[in-house]
TIPAKOL-205808 format. One record per residue (C-alpha): z, x, y; residue in three letters. Coordinates in steps of 0.1 Angstrom, whole numbers, plus 5000, padded with zeros to 4 digits. Last residue first. Layout:
BEGIN
ZXYALA...
END
This chain:
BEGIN
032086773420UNK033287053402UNK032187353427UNK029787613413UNK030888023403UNK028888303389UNK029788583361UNK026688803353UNK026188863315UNK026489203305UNK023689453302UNK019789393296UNK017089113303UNK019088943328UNK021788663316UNK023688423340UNK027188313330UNK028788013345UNK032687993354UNK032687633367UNK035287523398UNK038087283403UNK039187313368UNK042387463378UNK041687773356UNK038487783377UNK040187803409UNK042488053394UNK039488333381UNK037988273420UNK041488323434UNK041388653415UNK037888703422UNK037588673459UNK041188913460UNK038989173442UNK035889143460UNK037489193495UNK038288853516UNK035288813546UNK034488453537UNK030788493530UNK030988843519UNK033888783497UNK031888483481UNK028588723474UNK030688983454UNK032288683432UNK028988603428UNK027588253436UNK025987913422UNK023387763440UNK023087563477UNK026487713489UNK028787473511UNK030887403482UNK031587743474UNK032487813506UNK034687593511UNK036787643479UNK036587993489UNK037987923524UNK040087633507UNK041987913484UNK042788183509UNK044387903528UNK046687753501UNK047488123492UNK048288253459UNK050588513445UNK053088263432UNK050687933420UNK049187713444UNK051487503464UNK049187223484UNK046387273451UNK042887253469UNK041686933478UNK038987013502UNK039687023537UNK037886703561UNK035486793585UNK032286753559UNK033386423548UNK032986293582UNK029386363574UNK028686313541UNK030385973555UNK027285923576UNK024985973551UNK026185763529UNK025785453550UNK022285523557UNK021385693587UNK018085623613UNK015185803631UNK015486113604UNK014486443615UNK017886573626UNK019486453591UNK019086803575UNK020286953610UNK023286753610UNK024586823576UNK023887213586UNK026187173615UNK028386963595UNK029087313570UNK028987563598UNK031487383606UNK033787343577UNK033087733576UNK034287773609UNK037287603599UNK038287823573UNK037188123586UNK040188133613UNK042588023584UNK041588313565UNK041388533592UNK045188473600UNK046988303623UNK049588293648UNK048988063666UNK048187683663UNK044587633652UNK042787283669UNK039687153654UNK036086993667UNK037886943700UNK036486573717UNK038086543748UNK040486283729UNK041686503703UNK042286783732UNK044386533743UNK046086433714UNK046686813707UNK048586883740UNK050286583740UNK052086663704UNK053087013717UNK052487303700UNK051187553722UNK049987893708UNK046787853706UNK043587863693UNK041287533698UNK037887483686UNK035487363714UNK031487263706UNK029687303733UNK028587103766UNK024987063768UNK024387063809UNK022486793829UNK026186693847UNK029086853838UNK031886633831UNK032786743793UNK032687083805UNK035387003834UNK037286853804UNK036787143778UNK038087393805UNK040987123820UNK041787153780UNK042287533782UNK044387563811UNK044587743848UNK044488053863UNK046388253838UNK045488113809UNK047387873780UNK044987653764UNK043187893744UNK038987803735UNK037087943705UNK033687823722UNK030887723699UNK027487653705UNK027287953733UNK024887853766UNK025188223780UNK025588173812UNK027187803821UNK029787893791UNK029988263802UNK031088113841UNK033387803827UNK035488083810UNK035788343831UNK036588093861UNK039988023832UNK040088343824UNK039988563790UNK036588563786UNK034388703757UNK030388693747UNK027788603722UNK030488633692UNK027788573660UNK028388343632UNK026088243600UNK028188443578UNK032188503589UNK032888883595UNK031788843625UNK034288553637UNK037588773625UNK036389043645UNK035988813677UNK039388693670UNK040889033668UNK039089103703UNK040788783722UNK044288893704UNK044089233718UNK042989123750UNK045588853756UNK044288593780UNK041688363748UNK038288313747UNK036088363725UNK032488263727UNK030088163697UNK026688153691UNK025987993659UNK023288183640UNK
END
């Protein structure tokens, strides 16, 4: 599981948050802070992978969290995704440069929350595979950078459709060792059977992934879904 902490000033936002990180697979919320000295205290306590990290608190800043982090001495710093509210171009470049594994401008939905995570759940497992190995070829390495970048999913899907809703699935899919149910991709992504097969039945009418039909010994064929590499 990837421990993860949320933090973020607003209450109601900071618990929203932590529902939409349960409801992703492979995720647990370890703890909340919604201070600056809240922050750097639960990192330092409960050693979290992840932080879901705001910039704007109300004693101090998001990015002067991740930077006094980055400066620790003997201590693992985590991985920091940004949510927040601030736009500005500085404010990305430096969180860029202190070494953010994503940045989420507010508001957002859960679909756009699981999004990312999924993308890195998806290098964390890269990583792990390539853990035992003294050395990296060539292809290994961009498997990794690969892993950070969105799939190509149609920019302006179809009316009904949602360029968000469709990466998470897209994601999902890809990051699955076998072929899955459309009951099996809304539990992974936390979308309800029906909308997981909808965009599941459009995905494939794309030809971005393969409708493939698994027989048991009685009843109808089960319907299960791979990526077209």
């Amino acid at each position: 599981m990837i421990r993860t902490l949320v933090v973020d000033d607003d209450f109601r936002v900071n618990h929203i948050h932590c529902d939409y990180v349960s409801r992703v697979e492979g995720f647990e919320v370890v703890g909340q802070a919604a201070t600056f000295a809240e922050a750097l205290d639960a990192v330092r306590t409960l050693h979290p992978d992840l932080i879901l990290l705001d910039i704007f608190l109300p004693d101090g800043n998001g990015l002067e969290v991740l930077r006094r982090l980055t400066g620790d001495e003997g201590g693992t710093r985590p991985d920091a995704l940004m949510i927040t509210a601030d736009r500005d171009l500085a404010s990305v470049r430096t969180a860029m440069k202190l070494g953010a594994v994503g940045y989420l401008v507010k508001p957002f939905g859960s679909p756009d929350l699981a999004e990312r995570l999924i993308t890195y759940r998806e290098l964390q497992h890269r990583v792990d595979a390539l853990d035992q190995t003294a050395e990296t070829e060539q292809a290994d390495v961009d498997a990794l950078f690969s892993a950070v970048r969105p799939p190509a999913v149609p920019r302006i899907p179809a009316k009904g459709h949602s360029a968000p809703t469709l990466t998470l699935l897209h994601r999902a899919l890809r990051s699955a060792h076998d072929a899955l149910s459309a009951s099996e991709v809304a539990e992974l992504t936390g979308v309800s059977r029906a909308t997981a097969q909808r965009y599941l039945s459009y995905l494939v009418k794309e030809g971005m992934v393969r409708l493939e039909l698994r027989y048991g010994a009685t009843g109808r064929p089960e319907h299960r879904y791979r990526v077209v590499h």
